[in-house]
VOBA-1610 file (N, C-alpha, C; in pm, whole numbers, padded with zeros to 5 digits, always signed):
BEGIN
Unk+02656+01645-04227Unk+02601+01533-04152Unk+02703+01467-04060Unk+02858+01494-04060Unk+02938+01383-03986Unk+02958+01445-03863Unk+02943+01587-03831Unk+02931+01636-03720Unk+02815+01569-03660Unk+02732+01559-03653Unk+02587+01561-03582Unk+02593+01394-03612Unk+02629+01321-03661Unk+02693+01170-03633Unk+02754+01165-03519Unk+02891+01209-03541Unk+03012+01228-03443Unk+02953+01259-03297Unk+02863+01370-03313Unk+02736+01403-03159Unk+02665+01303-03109Unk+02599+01242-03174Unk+02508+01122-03159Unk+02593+01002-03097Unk+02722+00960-03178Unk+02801+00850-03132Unk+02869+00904-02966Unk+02887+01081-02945Unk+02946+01106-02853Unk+02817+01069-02715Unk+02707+01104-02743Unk+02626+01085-02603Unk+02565+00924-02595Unk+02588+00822-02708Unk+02548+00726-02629Unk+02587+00665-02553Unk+02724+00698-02481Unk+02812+00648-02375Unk+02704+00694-02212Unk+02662+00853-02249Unk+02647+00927-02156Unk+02486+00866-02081Unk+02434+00828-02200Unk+02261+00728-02176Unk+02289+00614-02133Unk+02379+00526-02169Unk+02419+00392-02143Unk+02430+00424-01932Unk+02539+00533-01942Unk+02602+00557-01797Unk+02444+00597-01738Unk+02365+00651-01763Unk+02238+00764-01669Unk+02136+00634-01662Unk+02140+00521-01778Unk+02030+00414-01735Unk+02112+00304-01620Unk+02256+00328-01536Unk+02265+00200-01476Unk+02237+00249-01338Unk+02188+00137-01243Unk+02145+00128-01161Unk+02316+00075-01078Unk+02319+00157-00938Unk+02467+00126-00872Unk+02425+00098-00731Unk+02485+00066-00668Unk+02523+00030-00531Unk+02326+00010-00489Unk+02365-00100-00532Unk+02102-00151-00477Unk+02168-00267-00378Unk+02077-00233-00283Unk+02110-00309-00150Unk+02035-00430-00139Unk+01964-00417-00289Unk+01813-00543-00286Unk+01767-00504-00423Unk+01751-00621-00474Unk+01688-00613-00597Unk+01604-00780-00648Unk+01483-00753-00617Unk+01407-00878-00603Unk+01316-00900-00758Unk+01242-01006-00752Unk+01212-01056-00824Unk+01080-00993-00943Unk+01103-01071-01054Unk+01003-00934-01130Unk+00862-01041-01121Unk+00760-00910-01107Unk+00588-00964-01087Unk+00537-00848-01150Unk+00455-00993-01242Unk+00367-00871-01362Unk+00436-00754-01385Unk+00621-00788-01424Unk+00689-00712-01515Unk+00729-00602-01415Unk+00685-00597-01292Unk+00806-00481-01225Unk+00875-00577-01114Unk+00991-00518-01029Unk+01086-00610-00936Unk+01118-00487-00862Unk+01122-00480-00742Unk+01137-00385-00636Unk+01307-00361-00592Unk+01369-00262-00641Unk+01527-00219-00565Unk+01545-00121-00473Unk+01591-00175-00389Unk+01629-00059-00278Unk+01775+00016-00252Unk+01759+00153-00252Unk+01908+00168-00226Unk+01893+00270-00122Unk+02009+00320-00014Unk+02004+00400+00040Unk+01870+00387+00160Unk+01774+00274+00146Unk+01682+00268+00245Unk+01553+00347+00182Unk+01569+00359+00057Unk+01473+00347-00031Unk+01423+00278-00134Unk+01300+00297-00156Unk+01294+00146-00216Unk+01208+00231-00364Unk+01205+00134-00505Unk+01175+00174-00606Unk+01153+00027-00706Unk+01092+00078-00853Unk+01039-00012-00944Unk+01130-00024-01048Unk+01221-00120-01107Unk+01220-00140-01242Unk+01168-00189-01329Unk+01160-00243-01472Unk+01094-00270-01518Unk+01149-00368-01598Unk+01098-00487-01725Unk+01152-00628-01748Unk+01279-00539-01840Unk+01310-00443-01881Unk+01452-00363-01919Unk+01507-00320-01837Unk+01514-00308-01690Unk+01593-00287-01616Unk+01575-00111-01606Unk+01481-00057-01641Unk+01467+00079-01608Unk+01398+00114-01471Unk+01421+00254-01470Unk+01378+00284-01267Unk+01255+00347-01336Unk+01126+00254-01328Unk+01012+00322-01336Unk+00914+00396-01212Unk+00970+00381-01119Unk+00933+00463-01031Unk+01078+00456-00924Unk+01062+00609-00884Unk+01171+00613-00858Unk+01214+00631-00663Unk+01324+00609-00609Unk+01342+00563-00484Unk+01237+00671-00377Unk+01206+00603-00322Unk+01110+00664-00241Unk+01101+00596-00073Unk+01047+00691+00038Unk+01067+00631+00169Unk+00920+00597+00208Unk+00800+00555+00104Unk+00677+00569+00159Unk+00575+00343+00124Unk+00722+00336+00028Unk+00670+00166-00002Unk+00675+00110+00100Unk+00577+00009+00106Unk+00564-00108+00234Unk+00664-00241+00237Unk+00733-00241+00370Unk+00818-00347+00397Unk+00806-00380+00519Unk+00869-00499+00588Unk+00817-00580+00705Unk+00961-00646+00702Unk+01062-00630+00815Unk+01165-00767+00871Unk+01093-00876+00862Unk+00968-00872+00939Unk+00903-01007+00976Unk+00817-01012+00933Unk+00733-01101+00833Unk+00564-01091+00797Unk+00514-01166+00880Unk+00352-01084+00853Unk+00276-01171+00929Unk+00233-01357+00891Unk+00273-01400+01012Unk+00208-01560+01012Unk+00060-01558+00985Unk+00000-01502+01083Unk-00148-01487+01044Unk-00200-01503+00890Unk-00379-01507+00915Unk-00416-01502+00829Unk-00477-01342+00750Unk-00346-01291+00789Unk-00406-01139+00741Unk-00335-01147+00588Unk-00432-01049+00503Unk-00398-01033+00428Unk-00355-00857+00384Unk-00327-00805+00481Unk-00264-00672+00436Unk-00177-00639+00438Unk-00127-00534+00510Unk+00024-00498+00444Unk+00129-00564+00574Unk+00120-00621+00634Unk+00178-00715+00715Unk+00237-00822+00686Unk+00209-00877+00526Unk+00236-01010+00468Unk+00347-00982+00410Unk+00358-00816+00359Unk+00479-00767+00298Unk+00611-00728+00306Unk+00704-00842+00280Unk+00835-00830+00334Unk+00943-00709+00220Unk+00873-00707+00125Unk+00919-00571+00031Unk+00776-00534-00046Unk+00844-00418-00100Unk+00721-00379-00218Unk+00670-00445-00329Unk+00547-00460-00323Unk+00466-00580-00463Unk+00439-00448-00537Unk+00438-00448-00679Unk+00332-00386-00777Unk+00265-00500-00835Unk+00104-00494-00814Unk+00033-00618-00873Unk-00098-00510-00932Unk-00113-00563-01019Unk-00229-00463-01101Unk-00180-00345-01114Unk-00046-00283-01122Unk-00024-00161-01142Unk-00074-00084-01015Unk-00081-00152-00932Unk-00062-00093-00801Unk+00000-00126-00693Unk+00052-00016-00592Unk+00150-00080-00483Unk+00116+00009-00391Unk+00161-00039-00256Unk+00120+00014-00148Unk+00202+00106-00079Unk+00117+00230-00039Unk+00232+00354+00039Unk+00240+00335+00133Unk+00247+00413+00257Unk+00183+00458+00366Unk+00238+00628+00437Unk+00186+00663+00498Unk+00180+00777+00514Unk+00167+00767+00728Unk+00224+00844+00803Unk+00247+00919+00909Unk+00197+00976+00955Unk+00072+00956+01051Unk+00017+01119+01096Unk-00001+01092+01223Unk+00066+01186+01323Unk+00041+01158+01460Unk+00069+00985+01516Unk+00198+00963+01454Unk+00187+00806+01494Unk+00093+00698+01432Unk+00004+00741+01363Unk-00039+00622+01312Unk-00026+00597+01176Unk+00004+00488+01109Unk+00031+00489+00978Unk-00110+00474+00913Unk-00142+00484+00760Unk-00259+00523+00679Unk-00201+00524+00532Unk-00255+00435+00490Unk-00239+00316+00343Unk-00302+00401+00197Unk-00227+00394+00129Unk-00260+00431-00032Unk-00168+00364-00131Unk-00202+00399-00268Unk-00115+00325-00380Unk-00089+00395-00444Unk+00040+00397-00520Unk+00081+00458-00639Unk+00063+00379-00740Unk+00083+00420-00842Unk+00050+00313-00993Unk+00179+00300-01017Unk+00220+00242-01093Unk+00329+00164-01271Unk+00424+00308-01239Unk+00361+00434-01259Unk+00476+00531-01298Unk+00519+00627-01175Unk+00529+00563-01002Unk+00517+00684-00912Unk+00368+00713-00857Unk+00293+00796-00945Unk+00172+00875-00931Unk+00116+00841-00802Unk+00044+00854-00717Unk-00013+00864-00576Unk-00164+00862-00704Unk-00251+00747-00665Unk-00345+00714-00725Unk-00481+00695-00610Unk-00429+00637-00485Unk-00502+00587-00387Unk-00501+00695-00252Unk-00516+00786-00216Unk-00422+00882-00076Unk-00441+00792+00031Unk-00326+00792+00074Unk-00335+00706+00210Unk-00429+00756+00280Unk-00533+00654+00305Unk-00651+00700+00434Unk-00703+00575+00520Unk-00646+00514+00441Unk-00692+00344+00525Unk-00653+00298+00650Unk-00701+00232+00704Unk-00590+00186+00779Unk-00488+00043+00773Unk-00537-00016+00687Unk-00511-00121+00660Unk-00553-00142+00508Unk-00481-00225+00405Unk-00504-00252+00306Unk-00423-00396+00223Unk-00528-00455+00150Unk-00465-00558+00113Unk-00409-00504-00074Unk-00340-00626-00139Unk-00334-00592-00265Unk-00434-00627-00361Unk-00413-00575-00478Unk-00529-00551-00556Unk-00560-00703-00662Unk-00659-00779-00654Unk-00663-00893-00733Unk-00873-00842-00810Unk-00793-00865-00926Unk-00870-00831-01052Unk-00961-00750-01012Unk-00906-00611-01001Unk-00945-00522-00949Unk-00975-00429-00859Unk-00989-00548-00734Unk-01056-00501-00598Unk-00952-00500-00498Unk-00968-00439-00393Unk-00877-00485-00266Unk-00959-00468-00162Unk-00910-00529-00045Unk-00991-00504+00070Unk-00885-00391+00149Unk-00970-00318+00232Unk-00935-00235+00301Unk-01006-00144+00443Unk-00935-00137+00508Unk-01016-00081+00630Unk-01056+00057+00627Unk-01181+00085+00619Unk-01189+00260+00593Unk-01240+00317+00732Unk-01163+00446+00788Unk-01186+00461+00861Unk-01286+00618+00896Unk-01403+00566+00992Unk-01521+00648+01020Unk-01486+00755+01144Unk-01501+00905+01163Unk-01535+00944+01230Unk-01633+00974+01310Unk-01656+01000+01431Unk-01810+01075+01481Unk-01759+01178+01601Unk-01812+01343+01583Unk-01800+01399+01663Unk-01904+01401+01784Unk-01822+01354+01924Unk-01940+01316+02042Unk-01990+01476+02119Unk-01912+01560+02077Unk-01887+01698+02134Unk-01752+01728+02176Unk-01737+01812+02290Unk-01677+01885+02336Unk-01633+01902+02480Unk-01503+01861+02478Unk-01476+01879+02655Unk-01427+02001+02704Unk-01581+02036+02797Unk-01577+02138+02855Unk-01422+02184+02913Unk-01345+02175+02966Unk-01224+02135+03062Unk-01103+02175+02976Unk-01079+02084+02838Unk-01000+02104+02774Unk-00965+02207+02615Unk-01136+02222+02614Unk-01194+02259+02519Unk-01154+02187+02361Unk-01146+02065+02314Unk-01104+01995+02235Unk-01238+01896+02172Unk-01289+01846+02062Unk-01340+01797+02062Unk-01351+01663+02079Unk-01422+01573+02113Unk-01428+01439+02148Unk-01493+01387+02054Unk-01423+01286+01945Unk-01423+01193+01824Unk-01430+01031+01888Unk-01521+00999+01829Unk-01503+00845+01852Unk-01501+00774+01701Unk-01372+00650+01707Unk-01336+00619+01571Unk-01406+00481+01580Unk-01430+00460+01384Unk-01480+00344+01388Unk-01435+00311+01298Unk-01447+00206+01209Unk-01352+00101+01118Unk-01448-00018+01006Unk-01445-00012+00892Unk-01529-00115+00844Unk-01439-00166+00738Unk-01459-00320+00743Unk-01391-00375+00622Unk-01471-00355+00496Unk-01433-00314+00355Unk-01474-00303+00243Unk-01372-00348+00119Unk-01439-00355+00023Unk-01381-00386-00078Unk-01346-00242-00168Unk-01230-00171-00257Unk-01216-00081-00318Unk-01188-00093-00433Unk-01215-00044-00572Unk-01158-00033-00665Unk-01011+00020-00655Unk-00998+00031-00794Unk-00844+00094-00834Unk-00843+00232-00812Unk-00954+00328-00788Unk-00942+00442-00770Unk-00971+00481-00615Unk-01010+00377-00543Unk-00997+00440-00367Unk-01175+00425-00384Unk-01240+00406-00423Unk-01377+00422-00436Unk-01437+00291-00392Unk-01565+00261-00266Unk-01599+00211-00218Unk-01706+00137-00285Unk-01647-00041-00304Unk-01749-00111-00393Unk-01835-00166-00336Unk-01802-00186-00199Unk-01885-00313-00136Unk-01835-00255+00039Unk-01925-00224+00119Unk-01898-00297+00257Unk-01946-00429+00320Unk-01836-00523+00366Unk-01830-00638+00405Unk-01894-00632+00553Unk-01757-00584+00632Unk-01794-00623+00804Unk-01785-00513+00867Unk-01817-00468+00969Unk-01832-00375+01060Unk-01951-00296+01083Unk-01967-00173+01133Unk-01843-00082+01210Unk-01789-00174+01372Unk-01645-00185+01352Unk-01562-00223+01472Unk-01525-00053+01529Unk-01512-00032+01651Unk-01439+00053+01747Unk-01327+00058+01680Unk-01262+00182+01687Unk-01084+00122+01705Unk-01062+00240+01789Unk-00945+00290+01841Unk-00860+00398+01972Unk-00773+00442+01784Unk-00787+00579+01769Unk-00662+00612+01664Unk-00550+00732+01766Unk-00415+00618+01789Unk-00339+00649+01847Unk-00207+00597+01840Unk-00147+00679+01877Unk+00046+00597+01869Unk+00018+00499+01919Unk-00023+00494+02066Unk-00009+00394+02156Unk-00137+00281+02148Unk-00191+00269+02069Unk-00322+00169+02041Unk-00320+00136+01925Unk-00217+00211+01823Unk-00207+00158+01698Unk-00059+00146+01654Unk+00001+00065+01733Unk+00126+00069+01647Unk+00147+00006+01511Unk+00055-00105+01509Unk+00044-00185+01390Unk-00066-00189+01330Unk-00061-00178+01214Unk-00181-00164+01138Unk-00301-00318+01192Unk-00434-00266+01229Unk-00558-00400+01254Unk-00548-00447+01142Unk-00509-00658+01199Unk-00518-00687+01072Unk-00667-00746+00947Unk-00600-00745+00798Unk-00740-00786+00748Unk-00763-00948+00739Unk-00794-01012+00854Unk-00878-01174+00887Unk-00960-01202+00777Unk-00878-01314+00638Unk-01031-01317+00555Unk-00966-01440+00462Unk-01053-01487+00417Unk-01011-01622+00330Unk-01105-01573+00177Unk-01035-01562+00099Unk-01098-01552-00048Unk-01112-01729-00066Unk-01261-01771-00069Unk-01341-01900-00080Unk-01325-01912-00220Unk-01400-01827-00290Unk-01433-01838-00439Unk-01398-01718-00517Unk-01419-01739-00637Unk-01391-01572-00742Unk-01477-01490-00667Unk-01625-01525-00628Unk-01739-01409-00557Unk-01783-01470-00417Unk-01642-01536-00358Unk-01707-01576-00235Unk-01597-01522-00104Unk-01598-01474-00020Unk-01501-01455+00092Unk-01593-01452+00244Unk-01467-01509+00328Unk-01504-01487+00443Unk-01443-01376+00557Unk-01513-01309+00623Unk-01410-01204+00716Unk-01420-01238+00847Unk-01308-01196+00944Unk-01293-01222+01034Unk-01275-01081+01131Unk-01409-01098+01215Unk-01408-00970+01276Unk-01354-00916+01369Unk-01293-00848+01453Unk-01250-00822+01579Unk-01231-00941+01727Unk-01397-00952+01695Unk-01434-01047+01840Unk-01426-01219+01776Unk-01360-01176+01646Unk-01329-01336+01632Unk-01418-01413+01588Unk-01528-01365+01518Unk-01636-01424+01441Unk-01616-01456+01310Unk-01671-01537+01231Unk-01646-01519+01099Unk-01774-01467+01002Unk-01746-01434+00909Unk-01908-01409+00850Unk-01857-01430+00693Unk-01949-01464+00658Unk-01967-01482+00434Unk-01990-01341+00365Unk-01964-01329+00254Unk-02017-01223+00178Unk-01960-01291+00029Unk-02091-01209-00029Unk-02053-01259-00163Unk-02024-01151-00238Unk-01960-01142-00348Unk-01890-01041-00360Unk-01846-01012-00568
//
């Protein structure tokens, strides 16, 4: 038995060394038990022990500047939140960015497809889902011609559509027409009451 003691006493130096966290360029505050660190220009989760429960990654949402507005999506976010065991990605395609969540451990739970998304409160989030329609085909270029459209809704925790609120709004999906995610305009009134704010600046109720 004093060998395999002697082993045991030899690697807890080596666990002590593999759980510390070194050179974090940011290490913020803990919510609902995780706190966001960044190192290297990646950003990641610990947990109320100081463990890397999800680990550095280039896809969490951050902002130099948040939005003043009354948006509530990922514009408000000056680092990464996990709230409900969820947090917000985003994803790259052709210049435009497109919103999903990972859970508590990493996992990609939500695929970025949104265009916009808020965080998750007792359950739900709002989010912009975005509609295609094929108009045809240009003769000339031979490419098809898509016209995009946009509706605010409410989502569960799994990306699954609980409620549509407002729209369909137009949108252009492009580098140059979307550099910033459209924001989500909305005042949570009550536990089942909100208001949205549409494109042209209207407001409307939904109960929810």
């Amino acid at each position: 038995m004093k060998p395999i003691r002697l082993f045991l006493i030899l690697l807890v130096p080596f666990f002590m060394e593999a759980q510390e966290l070194k050179d974090l360029s940011y290490v913020g505050s803990l919510h609902e038990g995780y706190a966001p660190v960044k190192k290297n220009n990646q950003w990641g989760f610990i947990d109320a022990s100081g463990e890397l429960v999800v680990d550095f990654r280039n896809d969490l949402i951050e902002n130099e500047k948040v939005s003043t507005a009354r948006d509530l999506g990922v514009a408000t976010q000056k680092v990464p939140v996990m709230q409900e065991n969820r947090a917000i990605i985003k994803k790259n395609i052709d210049g435009v960015n497109y919103y999903g969540f990972i859970d508590e451990t990493g996992k990609v739970v939500i695929e970025p497809e949104f265009l916009n998304v808020s965080l998750f409160n007792d359950g739900k989030a709002l989010a912009l889902k975005l509609a295609e329609e094929e108009l045809g085909k240009n003769p000339v270029l031979g490419k098809r011609m898509i016209s995009y459209k946009y509706d605010v809704v409410f989502i569960d925790k799994d990306g699954e559509v609980l409620q549509y609120l407002s729209g369909p709004f137009p949108v252009s999906v492009s580098k140059r027409n979307l550099r910033e995610a459209p924001p989500i305009t909305a005042r949570i009134l009550t536990d089942n009451l909100i208001s949205v704010r549409g494109p042209d600046k209207s407001w409307e109720l939904f109960t929810h």
